[in-house]
C-alpha positions, -999 to +999 in steps of 0.1 A: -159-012-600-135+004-578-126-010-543-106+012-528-127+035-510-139+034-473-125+009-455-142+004-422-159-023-401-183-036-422-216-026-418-239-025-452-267-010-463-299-028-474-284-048-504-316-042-528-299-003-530-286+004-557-286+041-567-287+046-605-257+060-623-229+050-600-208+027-588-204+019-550-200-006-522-226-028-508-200-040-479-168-046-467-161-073-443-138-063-412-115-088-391-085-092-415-079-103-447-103-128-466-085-161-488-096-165-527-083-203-537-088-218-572-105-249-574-091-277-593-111-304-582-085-333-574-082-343-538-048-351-543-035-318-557-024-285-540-052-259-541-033-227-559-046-193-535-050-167-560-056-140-540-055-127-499-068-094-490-097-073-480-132-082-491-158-061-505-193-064-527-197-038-554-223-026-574-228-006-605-258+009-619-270+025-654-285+058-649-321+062-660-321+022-664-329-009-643-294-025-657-274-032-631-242-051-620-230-069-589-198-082-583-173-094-552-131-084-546-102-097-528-078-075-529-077-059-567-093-093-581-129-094-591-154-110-606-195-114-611-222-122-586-255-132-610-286-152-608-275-176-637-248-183-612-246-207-584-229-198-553-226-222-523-216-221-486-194-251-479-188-239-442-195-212-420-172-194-430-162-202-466-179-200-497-173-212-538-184-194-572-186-204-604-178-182-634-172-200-668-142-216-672-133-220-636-143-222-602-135-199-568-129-211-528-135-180-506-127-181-468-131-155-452-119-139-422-120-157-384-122-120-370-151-106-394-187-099-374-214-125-374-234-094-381-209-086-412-216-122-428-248-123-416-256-092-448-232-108-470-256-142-470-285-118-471-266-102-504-260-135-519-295-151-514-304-113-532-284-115-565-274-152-570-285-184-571-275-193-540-279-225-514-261-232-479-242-264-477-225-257-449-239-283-426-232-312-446-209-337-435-179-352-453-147-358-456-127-325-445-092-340-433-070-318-449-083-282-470-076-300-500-100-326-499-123-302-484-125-277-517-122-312-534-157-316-519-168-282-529-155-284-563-175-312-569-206-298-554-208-260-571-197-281-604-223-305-606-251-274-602-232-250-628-215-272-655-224-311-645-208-336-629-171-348-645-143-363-635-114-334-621-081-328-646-054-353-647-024-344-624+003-345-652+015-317-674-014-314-694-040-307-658-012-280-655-013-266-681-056-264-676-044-248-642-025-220-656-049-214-680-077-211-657-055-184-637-050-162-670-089-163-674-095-153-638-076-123-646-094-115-675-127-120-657-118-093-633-105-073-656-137-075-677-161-076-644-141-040-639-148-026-679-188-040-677-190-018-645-171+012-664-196+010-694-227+007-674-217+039-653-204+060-679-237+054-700-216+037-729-241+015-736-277+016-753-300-002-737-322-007-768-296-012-790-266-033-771-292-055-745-306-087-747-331-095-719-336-133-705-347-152-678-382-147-666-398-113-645-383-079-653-378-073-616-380-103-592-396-086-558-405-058-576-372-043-569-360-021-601-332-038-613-320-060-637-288-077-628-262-088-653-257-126-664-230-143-662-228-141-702-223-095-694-192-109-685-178-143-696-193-136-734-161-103-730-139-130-720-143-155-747-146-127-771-112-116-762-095-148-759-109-162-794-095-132-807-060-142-793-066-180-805-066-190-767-081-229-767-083-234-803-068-268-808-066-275-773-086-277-738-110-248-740-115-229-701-150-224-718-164-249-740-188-270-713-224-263-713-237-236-684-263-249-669-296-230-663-309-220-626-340-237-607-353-206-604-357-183-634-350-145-630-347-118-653-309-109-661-294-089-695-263-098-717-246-081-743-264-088-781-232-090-809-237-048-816-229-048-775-207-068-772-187-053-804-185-018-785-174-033-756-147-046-771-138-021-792-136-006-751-116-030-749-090-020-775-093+013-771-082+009-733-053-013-744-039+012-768-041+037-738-025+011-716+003+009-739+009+046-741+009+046-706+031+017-702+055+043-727+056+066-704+062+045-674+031+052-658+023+020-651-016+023-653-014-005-678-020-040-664-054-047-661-058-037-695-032-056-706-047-086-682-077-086-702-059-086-736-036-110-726-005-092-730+023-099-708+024-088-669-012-076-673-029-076-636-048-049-622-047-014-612-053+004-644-074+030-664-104+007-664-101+012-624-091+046-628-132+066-622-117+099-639-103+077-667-139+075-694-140+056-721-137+074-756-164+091-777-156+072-804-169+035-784-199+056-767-231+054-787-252+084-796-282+082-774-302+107-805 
């Protein structure tokens, strides 16, 4: 979903619009720029900031279909917002996400409206399984301890309670390895966006359907799992071998949410176009990368191919995907 366009204060429309066939923002905070942390969980262990920069919501939307996807950026970085997904705010102004594999602390900026995160609450209570923590009280004596805190919290509802990664080599390792699959999660969150707008997909063909009523509200839209994205992940990385014989960013059991909304994933014939997408954007990548172009890294982020990070033809909305992953809709 691309991010770059119309910067401004942040005002946002109602959050349950989303216009079929494109891909747009839902809102962009104003006041500076907004802190994206990963979470570790050790109190005694430095909280690695992944990304700083402006923050927006985006949204794509399949023509002629309720499908739909919703996800949030700092700076470049994205990933999904989704009902099967907790997200929790551990303060007034800071938030934490879970995707699969890893976990996100978001602060955001002092000088944003109240009126700007007032919508962004009213956006997260809309598409995620979300619940305010904010007023609890604990032990915040250092920022540290206090995503140590929300570590533990947005854990326990997504994944279950467990004790946090050793601080030795190995819990270093898990670190680095968490940060690899971040930047494959935005680079995927990005390509899921892509084939929903560009109609690459077939809704009777490359959907599966969960969760329980079509259109919660009776608004008409289906959001995205968590799976539309994280199954692209592990898809790609078990390709690559990534895990196998070692810690796995991937292998714990995702819990389900209280409340039971409808969401779609990707069956295996979706999930196999998308990542034939995804090799299909790689090879392009690497043409690019040829010709010095350098439109190649967040294709080469999600393949795992070295100094892949993000602005790339996936982002690129006059780069489409090619006929030969695109499904004949006959």
């Amino acid at each position: 979903m691309d991010t770059s366009a119309t910067a401004g204060t942040g005002t946002a429309p109602p959050p349950v619009g989303l216009p079929e066939g494109t891909s747009r923002e839902l809102l962009r905070l104003g006041g500076g720029a907004a802190q994206l942390h990963l979470l570790c969980g050790g109190a005694d262990e430095s909280v690695p900031r992944v990304r700083c920069g402006g923050f927006v919501v985006v949204a794509a939307r399949r023509a002629g279909s309720p499908l739909s996807l919703v996800g949030c950026a700092v700076g470049e970085l994205q990933w999904p917002l989704a009902g099967d997904s907790p997200v929790l705010r551990v303060g007034p102004r800071k938030f934490s996400f879970a995707f699969p594999g890893f976990f996100y602390g978001l602060t955001l900026p002092e000088g944003c409206a109240d009126g700007e995160l007032a919508a962004l609450i009213t956006i997260l209570k809309t598409f995620c399984n979300y619940q305010d923590h904010a007023g609890e009280r604990g032990n915040r004596d250092s920022e540290v301890e206090f995503w140590a805190m929300a570590y533990a919290k947005i854990r326990s509802l997504s994944v279950g309670a467990a004790a946090p990664p050793p601080l030795n080599a190995a819990g270093r390792e898990q670190t680095a390895a968490k940060m690899q699959r971040a930047l494959r999660a935005s680079a995927a969150t990005k390509l899921v966006a892509k084939v929903l707008v560009q109609d690459a997909i077939d809704p009777g063909r490359h959907i599966e359907l969960a969760g329980g009523a079509a259109a919660p509200g009776g608004r008409p839209y289906v959001l995205a799992g968590i799976r539309a994205v994280s199954d692209v992940v592990d898809a790609v990385e078990a390709a690559r071998g990534i895990g196998v014989g070692g810690w796995s960013p991937a292998s714990e059991q995702w819990l389900p949410p209280p409340e039971r909304r409808a969401y779609w994933h990707f069956n295996v014939a979706g999930l196999t176009l998308v990542l034939r997408a995804v090799a299909a954007v790689t090879a392009r990548a690497g043409r690019l990368a040829g010709q010095g172009t350098g439109g190649h890294r967040s294709a080469a982020a999600l393949a795992g191919q070295p100094g892949g990070e993000t602005r790339t033809v996936v982002e690129n909305q006059s780069y489409r995907l090619p006929t030969s992953v695109r499904p004949s809709m006959s």
